[in-house]
C-alpha positions as CSV (number, residue, x, y, z in Angstrom):
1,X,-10.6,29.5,-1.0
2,X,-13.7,27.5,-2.8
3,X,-11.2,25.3,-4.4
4,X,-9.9,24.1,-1.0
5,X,-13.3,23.5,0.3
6,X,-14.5,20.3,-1.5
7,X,-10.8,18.9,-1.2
8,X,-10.9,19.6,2.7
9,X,-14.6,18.4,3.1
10,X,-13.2,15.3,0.5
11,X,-10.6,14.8,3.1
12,X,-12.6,14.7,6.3
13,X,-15.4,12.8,4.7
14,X,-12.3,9.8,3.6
15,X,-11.3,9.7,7.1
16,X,-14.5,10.2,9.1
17,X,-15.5,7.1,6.8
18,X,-11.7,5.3,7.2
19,X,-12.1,5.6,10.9
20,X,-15.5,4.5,11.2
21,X,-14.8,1.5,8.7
22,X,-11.7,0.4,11.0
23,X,-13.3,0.8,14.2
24,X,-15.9,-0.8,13.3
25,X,-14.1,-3.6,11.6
26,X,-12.2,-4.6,14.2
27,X,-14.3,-4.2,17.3
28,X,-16.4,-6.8,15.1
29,X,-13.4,-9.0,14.9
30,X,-12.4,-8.5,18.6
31,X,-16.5,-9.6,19.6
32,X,-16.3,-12.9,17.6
33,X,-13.0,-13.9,18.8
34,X,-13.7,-13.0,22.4
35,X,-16.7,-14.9,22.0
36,X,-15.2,-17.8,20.4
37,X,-13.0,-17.7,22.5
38,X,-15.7,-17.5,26.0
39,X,-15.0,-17.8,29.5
40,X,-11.1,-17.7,28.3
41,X,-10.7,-14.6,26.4
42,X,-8.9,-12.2,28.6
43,X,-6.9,-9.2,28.2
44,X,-4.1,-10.8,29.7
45,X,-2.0,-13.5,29.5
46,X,-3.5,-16.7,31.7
47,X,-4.5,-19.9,32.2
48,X,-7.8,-20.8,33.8
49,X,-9.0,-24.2,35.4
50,X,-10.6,-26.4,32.8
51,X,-8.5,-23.8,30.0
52,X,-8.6,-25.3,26.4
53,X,-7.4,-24.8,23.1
54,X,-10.3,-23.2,21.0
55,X,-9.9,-24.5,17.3
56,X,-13.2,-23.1,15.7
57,X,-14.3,-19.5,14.5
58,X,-11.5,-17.3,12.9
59,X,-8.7,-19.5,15.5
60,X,-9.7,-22.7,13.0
61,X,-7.6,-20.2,10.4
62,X,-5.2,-18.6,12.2
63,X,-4.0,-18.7,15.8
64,X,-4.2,-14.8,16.2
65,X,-7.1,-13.4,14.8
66,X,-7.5,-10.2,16.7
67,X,-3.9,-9.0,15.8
68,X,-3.9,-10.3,13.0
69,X,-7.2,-7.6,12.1
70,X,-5.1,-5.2,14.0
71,X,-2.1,-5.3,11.5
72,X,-4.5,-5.4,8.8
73,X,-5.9,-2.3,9.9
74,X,-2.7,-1.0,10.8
75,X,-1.7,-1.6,6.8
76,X,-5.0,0.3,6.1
77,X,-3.7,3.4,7.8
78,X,-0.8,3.6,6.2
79,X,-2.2,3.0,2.9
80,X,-4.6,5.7,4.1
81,X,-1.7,8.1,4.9
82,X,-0.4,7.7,1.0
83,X,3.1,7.5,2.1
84,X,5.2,4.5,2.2
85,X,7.5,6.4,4.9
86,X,4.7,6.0,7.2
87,X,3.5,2.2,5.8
88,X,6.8,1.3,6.9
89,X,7.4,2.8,10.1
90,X,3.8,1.4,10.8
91,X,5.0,-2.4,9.5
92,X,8.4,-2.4,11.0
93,X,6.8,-1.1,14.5
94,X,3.6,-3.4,14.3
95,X,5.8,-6.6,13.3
96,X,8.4,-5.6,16.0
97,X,5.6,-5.6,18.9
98,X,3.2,-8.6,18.1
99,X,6.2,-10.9,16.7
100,X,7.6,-10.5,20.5
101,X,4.1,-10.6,21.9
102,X,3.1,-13.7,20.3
103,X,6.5,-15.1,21.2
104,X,5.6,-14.5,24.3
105,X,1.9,-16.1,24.3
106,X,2.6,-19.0,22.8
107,X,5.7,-20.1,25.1
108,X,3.4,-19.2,27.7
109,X,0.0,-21.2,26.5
110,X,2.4,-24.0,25.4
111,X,4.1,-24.8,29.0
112,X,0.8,-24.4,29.8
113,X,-1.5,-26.3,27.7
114,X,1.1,-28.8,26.9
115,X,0.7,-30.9,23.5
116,X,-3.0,-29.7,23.3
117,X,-1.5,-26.1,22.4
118,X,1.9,-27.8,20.5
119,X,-0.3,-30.1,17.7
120,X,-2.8,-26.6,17.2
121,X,0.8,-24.5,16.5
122,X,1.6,-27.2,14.6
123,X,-1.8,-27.3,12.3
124,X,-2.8,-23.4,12.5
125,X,-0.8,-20.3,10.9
126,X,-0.1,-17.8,13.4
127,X,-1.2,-14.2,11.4
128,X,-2.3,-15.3,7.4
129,X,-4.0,-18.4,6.7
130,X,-1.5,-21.2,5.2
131,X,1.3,-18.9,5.1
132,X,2.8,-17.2,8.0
């Protein structure tokens, strides 16, 4: 029984510490997008009067910042897990939704925005700076 101990306490310490680390991470990155992004950030998908493409902050790297700190963090769990079973259900399930969901955003702020929104998909990476 006292050789369980430190390895249990060990594991609730790593993931008292993993949680706190990843919560904390990314309601940081969800504050400084929203408030890069100002009267526009939303949680849902619109268009409001004066509505224009915001090119500084993190969206001057990439053109989804918050998800792309969600998948990061998503990664970190399954790296945190120490299977790749679970990495990969987590990748293949996390690629799945927010490849469709950005589909969907940007067909949405481009019909929108018009040629504003088409140049800054043009210039700006969607999830990984320079890359993808």
């Amino acid at each position: 029984m006292s050789a369980l101990f430190p390895s249990l306490l060990d594991e609730i310490l790593f993931w008292v510490v993993f949680v706190w680390v990843v919560g904390v991470g990314h309601f940081l990155a969800i504050l400084r997008a929203g408030g890069d992004l100002g009267p526009f950030c939303s949680g849902f998908l619109r268009v409001i009067p004066d509505h224009k493409v915001i090119r500084n902050g993190p969206y001057r790297l990439v053109r989804h910042p918050v998800y792309a700190g969600e998948i990061l963090s998503f990664i970190g769990l399954g790296l945190a897990l120490q299977t790749w079973v679970a990495l990969l259900i987590i990748l293949v399930t996390a690629s799945v939704f927010y490849s469709n969901r950005i589909r969907i955003e940007e067909r949405f702020l481009a019909s929108e925005l018009g040629d504003e929104y088409v140049q800054y998909m043009k210039s700006v990476k969607r999830i990984i700076p320079h890359i993808l």
